[in-house]
N, C-alpha and C positions, 0 to 999 in steps of 0.2 A: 181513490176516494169515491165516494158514495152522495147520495143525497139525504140530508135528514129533513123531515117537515112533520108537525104537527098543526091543527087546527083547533082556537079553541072557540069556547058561546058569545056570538056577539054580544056585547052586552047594549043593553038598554038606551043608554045616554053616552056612546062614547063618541059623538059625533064631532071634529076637531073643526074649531073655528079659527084656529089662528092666533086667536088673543087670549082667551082663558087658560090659569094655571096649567102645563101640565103636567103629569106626573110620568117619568122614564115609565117603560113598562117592563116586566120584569119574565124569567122565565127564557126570553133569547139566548140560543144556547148554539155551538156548532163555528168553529169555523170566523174568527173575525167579522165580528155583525156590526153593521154602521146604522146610525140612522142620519135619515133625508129629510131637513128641515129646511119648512118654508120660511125664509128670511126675510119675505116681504110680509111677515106677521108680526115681525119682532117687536119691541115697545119702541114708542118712536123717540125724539130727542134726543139717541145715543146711548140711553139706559141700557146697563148689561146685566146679564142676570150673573150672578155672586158666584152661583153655583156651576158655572161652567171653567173647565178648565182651559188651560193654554195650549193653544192648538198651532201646529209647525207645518200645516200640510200646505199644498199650492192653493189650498183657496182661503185664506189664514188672508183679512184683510180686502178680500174683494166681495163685491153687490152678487153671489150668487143666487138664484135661485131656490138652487140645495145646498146643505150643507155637511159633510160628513162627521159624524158623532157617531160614539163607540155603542148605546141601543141600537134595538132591531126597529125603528115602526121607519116608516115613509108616509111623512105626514105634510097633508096639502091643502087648505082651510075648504072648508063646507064639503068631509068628507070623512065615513067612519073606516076609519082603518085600524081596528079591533083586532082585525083577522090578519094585516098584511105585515108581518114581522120577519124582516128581512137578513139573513145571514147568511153566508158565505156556504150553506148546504142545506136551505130552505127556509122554510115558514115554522115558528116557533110558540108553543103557547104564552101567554102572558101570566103565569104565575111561578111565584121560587120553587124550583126543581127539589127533590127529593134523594137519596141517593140512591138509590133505582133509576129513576128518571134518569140521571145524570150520566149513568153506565150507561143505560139503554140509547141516550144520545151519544157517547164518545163513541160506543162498538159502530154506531151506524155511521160516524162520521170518519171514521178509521177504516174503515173494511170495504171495498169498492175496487172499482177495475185494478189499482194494487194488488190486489190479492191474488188475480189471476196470473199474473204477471211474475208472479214468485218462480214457480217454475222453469222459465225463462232466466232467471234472476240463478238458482242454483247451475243449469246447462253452462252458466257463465264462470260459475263458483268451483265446483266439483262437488260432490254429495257430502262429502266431511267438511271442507272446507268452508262452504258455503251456510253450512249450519253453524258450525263456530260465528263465521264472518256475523252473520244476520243478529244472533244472540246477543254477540259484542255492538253491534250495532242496534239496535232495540236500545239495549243501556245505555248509549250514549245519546241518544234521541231522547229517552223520557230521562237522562241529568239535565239535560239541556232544559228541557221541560221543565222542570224544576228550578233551575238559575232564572228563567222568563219570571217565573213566579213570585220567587222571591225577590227578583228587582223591582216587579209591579206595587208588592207588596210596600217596599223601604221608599219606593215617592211618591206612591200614595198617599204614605202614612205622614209623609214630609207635605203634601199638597194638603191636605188636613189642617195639619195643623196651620198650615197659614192664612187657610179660606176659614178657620174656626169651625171645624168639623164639618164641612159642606165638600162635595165635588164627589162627583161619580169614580168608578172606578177606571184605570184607562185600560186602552187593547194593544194589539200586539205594536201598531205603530207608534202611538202615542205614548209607549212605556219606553219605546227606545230615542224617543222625542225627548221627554223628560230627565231619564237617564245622563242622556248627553247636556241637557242645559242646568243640571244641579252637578254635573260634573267637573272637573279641573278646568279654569278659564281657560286652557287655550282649546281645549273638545267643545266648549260651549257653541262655540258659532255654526258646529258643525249638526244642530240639532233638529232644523227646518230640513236639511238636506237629506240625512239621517233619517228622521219617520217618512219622507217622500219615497228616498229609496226601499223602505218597506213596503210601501205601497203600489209601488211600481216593481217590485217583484213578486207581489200577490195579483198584481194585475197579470202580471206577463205569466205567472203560472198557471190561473184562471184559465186565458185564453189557449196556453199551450194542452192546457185537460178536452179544450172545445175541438182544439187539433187532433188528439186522440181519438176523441170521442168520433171524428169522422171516420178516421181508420178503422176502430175496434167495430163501429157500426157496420161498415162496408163488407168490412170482411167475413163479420160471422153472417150477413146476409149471402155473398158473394159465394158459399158453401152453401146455404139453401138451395140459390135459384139453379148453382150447375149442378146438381144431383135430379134436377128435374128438367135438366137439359135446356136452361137460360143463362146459358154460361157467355159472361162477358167481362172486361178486365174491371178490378175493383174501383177505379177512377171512374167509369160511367156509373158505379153502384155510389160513388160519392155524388154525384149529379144528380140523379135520383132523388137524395136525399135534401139538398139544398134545397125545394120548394115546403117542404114542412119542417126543415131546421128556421129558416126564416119566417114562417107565419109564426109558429111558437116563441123566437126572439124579440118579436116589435111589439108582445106583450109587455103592459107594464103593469097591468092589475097583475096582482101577483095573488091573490084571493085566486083566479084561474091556474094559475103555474102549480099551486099547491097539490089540487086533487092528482096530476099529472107526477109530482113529487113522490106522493102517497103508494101508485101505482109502481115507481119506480121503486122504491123501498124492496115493498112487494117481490118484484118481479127479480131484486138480484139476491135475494137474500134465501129462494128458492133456488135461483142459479149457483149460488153457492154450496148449499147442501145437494145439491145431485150432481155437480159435477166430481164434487171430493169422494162420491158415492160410486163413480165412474173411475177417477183416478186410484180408488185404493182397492180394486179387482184385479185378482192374475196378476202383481205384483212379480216382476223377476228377479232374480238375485241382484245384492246391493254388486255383490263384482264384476258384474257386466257393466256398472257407472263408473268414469271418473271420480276418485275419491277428491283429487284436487286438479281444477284446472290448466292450464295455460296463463302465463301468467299477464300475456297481453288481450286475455279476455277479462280479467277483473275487474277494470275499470268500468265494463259493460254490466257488474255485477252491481256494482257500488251505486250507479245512478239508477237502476232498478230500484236495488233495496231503499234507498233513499226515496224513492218515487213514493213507494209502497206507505212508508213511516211519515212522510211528511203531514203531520198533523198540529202541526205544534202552534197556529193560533185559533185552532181548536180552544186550548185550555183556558184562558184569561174569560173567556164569555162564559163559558161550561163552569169556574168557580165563581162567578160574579153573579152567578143567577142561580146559586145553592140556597137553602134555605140555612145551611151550616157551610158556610163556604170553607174554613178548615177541614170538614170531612174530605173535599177533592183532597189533599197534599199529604195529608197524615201517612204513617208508617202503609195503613192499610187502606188509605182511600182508596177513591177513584181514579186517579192515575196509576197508582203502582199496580189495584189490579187489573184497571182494565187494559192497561198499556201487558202488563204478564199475559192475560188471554188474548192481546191482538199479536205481542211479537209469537207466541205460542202456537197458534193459528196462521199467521207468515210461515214459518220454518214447519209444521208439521207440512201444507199445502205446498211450499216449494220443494221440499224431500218427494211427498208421495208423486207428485207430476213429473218432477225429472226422474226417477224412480222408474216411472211407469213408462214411458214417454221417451226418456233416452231424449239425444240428441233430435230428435223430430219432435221437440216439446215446443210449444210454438209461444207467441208472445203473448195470447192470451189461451189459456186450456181449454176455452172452450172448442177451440178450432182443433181440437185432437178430440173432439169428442165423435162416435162413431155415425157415419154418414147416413147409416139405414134403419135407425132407430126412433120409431118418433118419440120417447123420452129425449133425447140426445136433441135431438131438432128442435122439440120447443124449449131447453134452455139457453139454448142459441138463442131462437124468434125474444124469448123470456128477457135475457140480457142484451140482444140488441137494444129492444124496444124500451126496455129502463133506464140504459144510455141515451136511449133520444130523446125518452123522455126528460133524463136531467142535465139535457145541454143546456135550457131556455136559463136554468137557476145558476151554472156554474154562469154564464157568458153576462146574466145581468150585475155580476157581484163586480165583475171588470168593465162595465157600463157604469156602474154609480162613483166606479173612483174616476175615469176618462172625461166622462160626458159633461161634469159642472168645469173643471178648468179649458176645455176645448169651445165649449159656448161662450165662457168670457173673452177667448182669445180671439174667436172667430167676430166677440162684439153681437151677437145674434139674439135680436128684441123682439122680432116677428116672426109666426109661425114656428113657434119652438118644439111644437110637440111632433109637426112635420119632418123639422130637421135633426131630431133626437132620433125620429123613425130611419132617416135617412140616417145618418151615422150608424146605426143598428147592422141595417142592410151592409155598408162598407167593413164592416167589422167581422161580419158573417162572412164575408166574401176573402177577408184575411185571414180567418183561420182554415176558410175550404182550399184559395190556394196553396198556404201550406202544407196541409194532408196531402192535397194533389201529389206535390213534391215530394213531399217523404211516404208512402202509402205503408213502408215497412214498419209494422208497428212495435214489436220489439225494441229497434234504434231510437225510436220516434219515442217512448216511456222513459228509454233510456237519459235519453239527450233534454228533457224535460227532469227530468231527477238529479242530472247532475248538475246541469245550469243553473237550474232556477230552487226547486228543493232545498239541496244542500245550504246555499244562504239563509234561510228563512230555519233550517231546521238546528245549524252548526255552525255560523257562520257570528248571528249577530246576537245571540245569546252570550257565547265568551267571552266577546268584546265588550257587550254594558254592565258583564260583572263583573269585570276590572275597571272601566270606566266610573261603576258607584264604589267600589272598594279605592279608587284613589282619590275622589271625592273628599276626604276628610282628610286634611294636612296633617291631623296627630295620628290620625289610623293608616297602615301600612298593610297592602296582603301580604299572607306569607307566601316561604314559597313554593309552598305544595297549591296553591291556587293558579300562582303565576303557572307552573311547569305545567299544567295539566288542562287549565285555558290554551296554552301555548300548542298543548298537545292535540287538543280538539280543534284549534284552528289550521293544522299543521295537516291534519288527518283530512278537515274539509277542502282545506286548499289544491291536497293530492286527489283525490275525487274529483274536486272542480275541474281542475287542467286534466288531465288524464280522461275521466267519464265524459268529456266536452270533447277532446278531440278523439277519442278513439269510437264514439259514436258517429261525429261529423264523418270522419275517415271513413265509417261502415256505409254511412248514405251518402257520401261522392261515391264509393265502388258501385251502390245500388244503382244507383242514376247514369253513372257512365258505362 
């Protein structure tokens, strides 16, 4: 994954006081975007506003602070946050997206350290194999994508009508929240629990990208410093980096994370075209590859490619904020093609790196790029630096879902902005010693793709389209829905178990 952010003109009078109307802001795009409402602005007497839908999450009923909704602003009385549009891979402009715009957001919100990682991902596959594999996988990632859509779509459209054409549109948790409470009474109760665990797998995935992110960082620096004769194990390069992961993390203006955002864009999107510029020179024959792997590496493949594709609450924000939201889903929108140019770009970049690279193809390509080259060197420095730069953005998306129900639990009235800071800091210090622990980054993508991914991408999409298809006691699926739901749960599940422990297995070898 990558970071998206735009900035747009402050405007004039957008200065939020807490009490005056507001109007959602529109244009948030990328990645499951919340917004952070001050609740101590709300109308007082218990007055609710019409327009708000029904919310399942852990803070559903208590005196938070903030409060999570499907916009992007983080709004706090007597302060213009114009600019501060918060989503799950950055800062967003405020107006309805275009279909340009739109593309130009999914490509950036799809294509990121995944990509590098293909290579790795094919060494797992075999060169033919792994291309099939990935292909069939792409398609079954952007159906899935599609089922998300269309179920948003059918309670939305039910949530409408009930509120008499009022209520926003929901996101990836709140569609499987509702799903489940307009579903068959006895899945109904299972609805609060339901969007929570979405939330709590976008959080843990969140923080496991921050875990990477310390690995991928260390190690393409950890090849700079020993070519210049500062050769020390990748764990003190992780040290290292802990003093400026954490000043960039206790940021909570996020109008500063953005410029930082912009940079990183920048910097991997260059990384991208000069390393495929790198990998597709002096190419050796395909028969010196494995055509097909081992088949107790494939599981290593699957939580990869997973890793790579998992974009899928990407799509509910990115159509919500169309100016023709239809254009996303159509025959030829914005998913089919930009999902065609991102699986297209997966399998061409994991062919040409294992291709190139053989079995010393490493878990991310840039660490095969050549040691005495400064082209090669600065898209190392390029992509370290655009990884660290968009740690502060992935790690605060997993701070806005933790941080409101840990403050109620903890009861915490005073000095909150202090002990937000502090929480910050401990959360930083959980995903450094993780990285500590697993430094192998390869396993570490892996084991992060198959755990947590795979759910969010294969898991609870099949589930709430049968969930809303048995919703109606006259209407029955057939059973070309059942067999093929069954089949994408069947296929996530082997992935699941399998890419979970054959990775765990690879890092106790590492460690012991």
């Amino acid at each position: 994954m990558t970071i998206t952010v735009s900035l747009d003109e402050r405007q004039q009078n957008g200065t939020s006081n807490g009490h005056h109307h507001h109007q959602p802001p529109t244009g948030g795009t990328v990645n499951n975007g919340f917004v952070l409402e001050d609740l101590n602005g709300k109308k007082p007497n218990g007055t609710s506003d019409p327009e708000q839908p029904d919310h399942f999450g852990p803070h559903h009923g208590h005196d938070h602070h903030y409060h999570l909704h499907h916009h992007h602003i983080r709004e706090k009385p007597g302060h213009d946050y114009t600019d501060d549009v918060i989503t799950t891979h950055g800062v967003q402009p405020h107006h309805k997206t275009t279909y340009l715009e739109t593309m130009t957001h999914m490509l950036k919100g799809n294509i990121g350290t995944g990509c590098y990682a293909m290579g790795d991902a094919f060494k797992n596959g075999g060169l033919v194999l792994a291309t099939v594999l990935t292909l069939f996988l792409g398609f079954v990632c952007v159906h899935c994508q599609h089922i998300l859509l269309n179920c948003a779509g059918k309670v939305h459209s039910e949530q409408q009508t009930q509120q008499q054409g009022k209520g926003r549109p929901p996101d990836f948790a709140e569609t499987v929240g509702l799903c489940f409470k307009r579903g068959p009474p006895k899945f109904q109760r299972w609805a609060k629990p339901m969007k929570m665990a979405v939330n709590i797998f976008i959080c843990v995935t969140q923080l496991g990208f921050c875990c990477i992110y310390f690995v991928f960082i260390s190690s393409n620096f950890k090849q700079i410093f020993d070519r210049y004769g500062l050769e020390m194990g990748v764990q003190y390069h992780m040290a290292c980096l802990l003093p400026p992961i954490i000043l960039t993390s206790i940021i909570t203006k996020l109008k500063f994370l953005s410029y930082c955002s912009m940079l990183a864009n920048v910097f991997m999107s260059l990384g991208i075209g000069i390393t495929f510029y790198y990998a597709s020179q002096e190419l050796p024959s395909p028969t010196e590859r494995n055509y097909v792997a081992q088949w107790d590496q494939l599981p290593l493949f699957f939580g990869t490619a997973i890793f790579a594709f998992e974009g899928i609450a990407l799509v509910l924000p990115l159509q919500n904020e169309m100016k023709n939201p239809h254009d996303f889903r159509k025959r030829f929108g914005v998913l089919n093609i930009g999902m065609v140019f991102i699986v297209t770009l997966f399998t061409a970049f994991g062919f040409v790196g294992y291709l190139k690279w053989g079995e010393a193809v490493e878990g991310s390509m840039t660490l095969n790029l050549p040691d005495n080259e400064i082209l090669a060197e600065s898209v190392k420095v390029m992509i370290a630096l655009g990884v660290l730069l968009g740690y502060a953005l992935q790690f605060f998306v997993a701070i806005v879902i933790m941080w409101p129900p840990m403050k109620c639990r903890l009861n915490i009235t005073k000095h909150e902005t202090l002990a937000e800071m502090g929480f910050r800091v401990v959360m930083v210090l959980v995903t450094f010693t993780v990285a500590e622990c697993v430094p192998k980054l390869s396993l570490f993508i892996s084991l992060i793709g198959a755990l947590c991914s795979t759910a969010l991408a294969l898991v609870f999409p099949p589930i709430i389209e049968l969930i809303v298809a048995y919703s109606n006691p006259q209407e029955k699926p057939n059973t070309f829905m059942i067999l093929k739901n069954v089949f994408i749960l069947m296929l996530a599940m082997l992935g699941f178990f399998t890419g979970s422990y054959e990775s765990l297995s690879k890092i106790f070898q590492e460690l012991l």
